[in-house]
Structure formats: C-alpha cells, structure tokens
C-alpha positions as CSV (number, residue, x, y, z in Angstrom):
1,X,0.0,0.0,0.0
2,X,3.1,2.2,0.8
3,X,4.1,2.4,-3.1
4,X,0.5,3.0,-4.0
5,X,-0.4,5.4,-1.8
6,X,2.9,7.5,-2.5
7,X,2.6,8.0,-6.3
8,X,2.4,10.9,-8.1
9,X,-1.6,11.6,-7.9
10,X,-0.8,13.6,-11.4
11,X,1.0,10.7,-13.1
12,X,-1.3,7.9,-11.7
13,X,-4.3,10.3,-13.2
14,X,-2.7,10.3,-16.9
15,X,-1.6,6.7,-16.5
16,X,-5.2,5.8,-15.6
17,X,-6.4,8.1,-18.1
18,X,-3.7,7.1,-21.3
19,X,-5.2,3.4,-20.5
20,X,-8.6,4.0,-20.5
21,X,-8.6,6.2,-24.0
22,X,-6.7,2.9,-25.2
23,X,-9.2,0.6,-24.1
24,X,-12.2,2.7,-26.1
25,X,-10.2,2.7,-29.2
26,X,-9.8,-0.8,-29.1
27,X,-13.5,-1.7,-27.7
28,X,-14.7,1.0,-30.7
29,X,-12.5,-0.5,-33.1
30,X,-12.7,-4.4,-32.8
31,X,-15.5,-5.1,-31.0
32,X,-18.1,-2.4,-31.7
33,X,-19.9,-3.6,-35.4
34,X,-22.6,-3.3,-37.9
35,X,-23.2,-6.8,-37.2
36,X,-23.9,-5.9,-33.3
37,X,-26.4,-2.8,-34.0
38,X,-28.5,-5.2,-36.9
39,X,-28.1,-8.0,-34.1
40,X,-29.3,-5.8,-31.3
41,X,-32.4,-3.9,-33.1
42,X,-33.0,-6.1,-35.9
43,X,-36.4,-6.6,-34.3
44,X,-37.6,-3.5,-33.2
45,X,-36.5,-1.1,-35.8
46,X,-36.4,-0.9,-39.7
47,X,-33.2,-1.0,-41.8
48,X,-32.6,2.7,-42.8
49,X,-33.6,3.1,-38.9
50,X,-30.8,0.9,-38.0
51,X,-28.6,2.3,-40.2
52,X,-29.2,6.1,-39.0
53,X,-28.1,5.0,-35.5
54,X,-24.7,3.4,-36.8
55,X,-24.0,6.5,-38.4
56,X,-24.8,8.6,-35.2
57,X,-22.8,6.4,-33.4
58,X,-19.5,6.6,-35.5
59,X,-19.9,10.4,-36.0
60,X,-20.0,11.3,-32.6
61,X,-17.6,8.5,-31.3
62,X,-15.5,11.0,-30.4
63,X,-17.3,11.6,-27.3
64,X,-16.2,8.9,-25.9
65,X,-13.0,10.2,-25.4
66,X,-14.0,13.4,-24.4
67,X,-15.9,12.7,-21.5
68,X,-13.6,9.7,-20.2
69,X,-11.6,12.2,-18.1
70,X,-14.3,14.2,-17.2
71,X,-15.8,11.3,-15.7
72,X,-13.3,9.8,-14.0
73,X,-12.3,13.2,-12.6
74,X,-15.9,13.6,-11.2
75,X,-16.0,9.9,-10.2
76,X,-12.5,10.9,-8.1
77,X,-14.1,14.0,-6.8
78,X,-17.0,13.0,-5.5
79,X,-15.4,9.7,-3.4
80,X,-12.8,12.2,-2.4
81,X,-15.5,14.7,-0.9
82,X,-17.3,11.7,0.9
83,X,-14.1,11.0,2.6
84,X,-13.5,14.5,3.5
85,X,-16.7,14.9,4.8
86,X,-16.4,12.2,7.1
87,X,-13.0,12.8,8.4
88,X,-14.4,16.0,8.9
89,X,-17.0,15.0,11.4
90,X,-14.3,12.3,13.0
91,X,-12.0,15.3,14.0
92,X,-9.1,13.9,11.7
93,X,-7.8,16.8,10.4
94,X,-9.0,16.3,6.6
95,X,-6.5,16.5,3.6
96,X,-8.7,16.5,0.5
97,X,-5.6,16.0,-1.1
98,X,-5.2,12.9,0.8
99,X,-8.7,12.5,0.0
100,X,-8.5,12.1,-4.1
101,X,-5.1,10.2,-3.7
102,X,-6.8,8.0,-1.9
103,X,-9.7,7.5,-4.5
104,X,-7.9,7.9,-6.9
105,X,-6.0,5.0,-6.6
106,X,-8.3,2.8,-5.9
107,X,-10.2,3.5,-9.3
108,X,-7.2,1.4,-10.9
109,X,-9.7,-1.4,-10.0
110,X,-11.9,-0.2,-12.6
111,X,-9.7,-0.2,-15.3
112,X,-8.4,-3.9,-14.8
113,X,-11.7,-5.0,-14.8
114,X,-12.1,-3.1,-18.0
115,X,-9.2,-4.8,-19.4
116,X,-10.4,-8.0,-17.9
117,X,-13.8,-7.4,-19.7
118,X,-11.9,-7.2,-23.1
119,X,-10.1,-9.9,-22.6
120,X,-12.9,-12.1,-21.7
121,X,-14.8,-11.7,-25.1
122,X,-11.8,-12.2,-27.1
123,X,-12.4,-15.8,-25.8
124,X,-16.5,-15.0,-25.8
125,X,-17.6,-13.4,-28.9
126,X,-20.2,-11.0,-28.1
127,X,-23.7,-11.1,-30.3
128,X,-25.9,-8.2,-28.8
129,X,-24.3,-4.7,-27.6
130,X,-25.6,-5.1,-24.2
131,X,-23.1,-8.1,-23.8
132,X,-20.5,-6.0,-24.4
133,X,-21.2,-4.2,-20.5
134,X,-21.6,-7.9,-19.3
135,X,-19.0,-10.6,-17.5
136,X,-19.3,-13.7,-15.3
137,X,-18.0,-11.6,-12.8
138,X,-21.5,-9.4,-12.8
139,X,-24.4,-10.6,-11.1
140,X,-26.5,-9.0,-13.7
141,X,-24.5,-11.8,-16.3
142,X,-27.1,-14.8,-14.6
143,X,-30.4,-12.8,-14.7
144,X,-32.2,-12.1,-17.5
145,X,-32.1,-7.9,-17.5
146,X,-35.2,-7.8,-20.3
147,X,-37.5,-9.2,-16.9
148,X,-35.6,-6.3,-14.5
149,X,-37.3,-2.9,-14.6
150,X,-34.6,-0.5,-15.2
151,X,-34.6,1.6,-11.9
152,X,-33.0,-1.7,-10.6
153,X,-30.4,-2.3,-13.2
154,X,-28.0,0.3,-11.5
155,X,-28.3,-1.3,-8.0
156,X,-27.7,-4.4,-9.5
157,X,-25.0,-3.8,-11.7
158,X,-22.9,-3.1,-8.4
159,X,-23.4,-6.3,-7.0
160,X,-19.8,-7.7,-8.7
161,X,-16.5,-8.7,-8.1
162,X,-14.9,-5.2,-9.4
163,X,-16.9,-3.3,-6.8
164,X,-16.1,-5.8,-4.1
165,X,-12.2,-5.1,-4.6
166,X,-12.6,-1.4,-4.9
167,X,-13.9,-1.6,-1.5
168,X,-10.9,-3.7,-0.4
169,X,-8.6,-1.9,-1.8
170,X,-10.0,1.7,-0.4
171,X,-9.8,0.2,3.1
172,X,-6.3,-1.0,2.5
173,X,-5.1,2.6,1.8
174,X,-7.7,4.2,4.3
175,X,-5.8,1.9,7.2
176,X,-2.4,2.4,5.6
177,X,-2.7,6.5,5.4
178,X,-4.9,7.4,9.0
179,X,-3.8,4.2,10.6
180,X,-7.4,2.8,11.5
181,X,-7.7,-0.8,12.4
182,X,-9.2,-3.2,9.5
183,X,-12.3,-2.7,10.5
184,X,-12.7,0.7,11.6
185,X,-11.5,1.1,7.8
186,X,-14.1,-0.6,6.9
187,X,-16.7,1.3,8.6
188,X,-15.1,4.6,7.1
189,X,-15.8,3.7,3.7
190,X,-19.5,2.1,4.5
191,X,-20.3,6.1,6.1
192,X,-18.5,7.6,3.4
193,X,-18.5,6.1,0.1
194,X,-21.5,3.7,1.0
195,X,-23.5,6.6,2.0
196,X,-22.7,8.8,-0.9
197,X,-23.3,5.6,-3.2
198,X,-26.9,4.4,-1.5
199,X,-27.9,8.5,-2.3
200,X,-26.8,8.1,-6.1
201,X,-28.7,4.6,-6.3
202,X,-32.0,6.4,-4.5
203,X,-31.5,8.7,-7.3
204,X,-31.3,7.0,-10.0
205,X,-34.0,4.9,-9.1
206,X,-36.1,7.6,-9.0
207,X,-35.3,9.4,-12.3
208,X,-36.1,6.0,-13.9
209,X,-39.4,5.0,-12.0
C-alpha cells in the first residue's frame, strides 16, 4: 500500500487516463460492429432506422474520449468529498488532497476490470451490444435484464466482483494513510463512500421510476 499510496496523484491520473482512451479505441475499433447494431435492433427497428443510429454512433464516437476524463475526474471527486466529509465529522484533520489520492488509486480497479472485460470476449464473442457491459463476474450476467425494470439495473450492476475489490482496496489505503484498524477502515468507507453511493442509487431509481 506504501508504493500506491505515494505515487504521483498527477501521473497515476494520466496513466489511468492514457489506458482508459486505449481501451475505447480498441473496444470502438474491434469489438463495436454493424453486425452488433443489426443484431441488437433487428427486431424492433427498420433498416434505414438501423442504419441512422450506426451513423450517429461513428460520427459522434469522439465523445467517448472526451468525456472519459471528465468522468473519472468527477467519479474521483466526488469519493474524495465523501471521505473529506467524514474525516471531517471524526476530528481527523482532513486533507482533501489525501482525499483524491486515496480515491484515486483505488479506481485502478476499474480499469483492470475493463481490461479483464476485453479480454474475456476475445475468448466470448459477443452477439448483442448489451453483452458488451456484461461478465461472469456481474451478477446482472445470470439474470435475465429484459425481466428487471430498469430503476433496478443500476443497483444491481454493483453487485460484482470489481466493486467488491474497490472496497478492499479503499480500506487498505484508508488503514495504511490514518492508521485505522481493519475494520474501523471498513466502517469509514461504508459512512462515506457507502452513503454517498446508496444517495446516487435512491436517485437514479427515482429518475427511472
């Protein structure tokens, strides 16, 4: 955790960043097709229909790679504030510097699962889009998500290994940096980034009721 934790928060940001922009291209590139939108829609919606949203998709593909870093940056943020917040009310003395590093780090689980998910259907080909967002390691990969309404696809989607290890690997740098025991780590986070997470599930579920 000692190595981790002492990184430069800049470089670990581009690193994180340089790998993620990668792993679009190559998800865009090789695994995003034709073949998936006719697959995926074939259906519902007429040709020319099908073929408008290819187009919209490869014109503004860009995107992608635009909001990337803004979303990890707010994804950072916002787990850094929770933890500020908290130490706050603990009488810690809060660094919000310490705050990021420490969230920031630990959204390097994210992007070996994204890897991982690449990987995975290089050995499983993929035949609808939505398999693309989908693993053996998600518990949303053993239910059938047509039969879930879809202000419970967000809750579910966090039942996985990926978030699991975030967790872990948050506490392991929350006990290495203030020097908590394991478990008083472990109530941190739950208060801090579990709170901050139930409040985006509660509203997400509402948006989508």
């Amino acid at each position: 955790m000692s190595w981790l934790y002492h990184e430069s928060k800049l470089w670990w940001f581009l690193l994180l960043m340089g790998a993620t922009l990668v792993l679009i291209w190559i998800k865009q590139s090789f695994f995003v097709s034709d073949v998936l939108y006719y697959n995926t829609y074939g259906d519902q919606l007429s040709i020319e229909t099908i073929e408008m949203i290819i187009g919209s998709a490869k014109k503004y593909g860009w995107a992608s790679y635009v909001f990337s870093p803004l979303l990890l940056l707010l994804r950072v943020t916002m787990v850094g504030c929770c933890f500020y917040i908290v130490l706050f009310f603990k009488n810690e003395k809060p660094d919000f510097s310490s705050c990021l590093n420490i969230a920031l780090k630990s959204d390097t689980v994210f992007l070996l699962f994204s890897l991982y998910h690449l990987i995975y259907h290089l050995i499983v080909p993929v035949t609808y889009l939505a398999d693309l967002s989908l693993s053996p390691l998600s518990f949303l990969y053993y239910i059938d998500v047509q039969n879930v309404p879809q202000y419970l696809l967000y809750p579910l989607s966090l039942i996985n290994v990926s978030e699991l290890l975030y967790w872990g690997l948050m506490v392991g740098l929350v006990r290495y940096k203030y020097r908590f025991s394991t478990s008083d780590s472990f109530f941190f986070i739950l208060y801090s980034y579990g709170v901050g997470l139930l409040i985006m599930v509660l509203l997400f579920a509402i948006i989508l009721m």
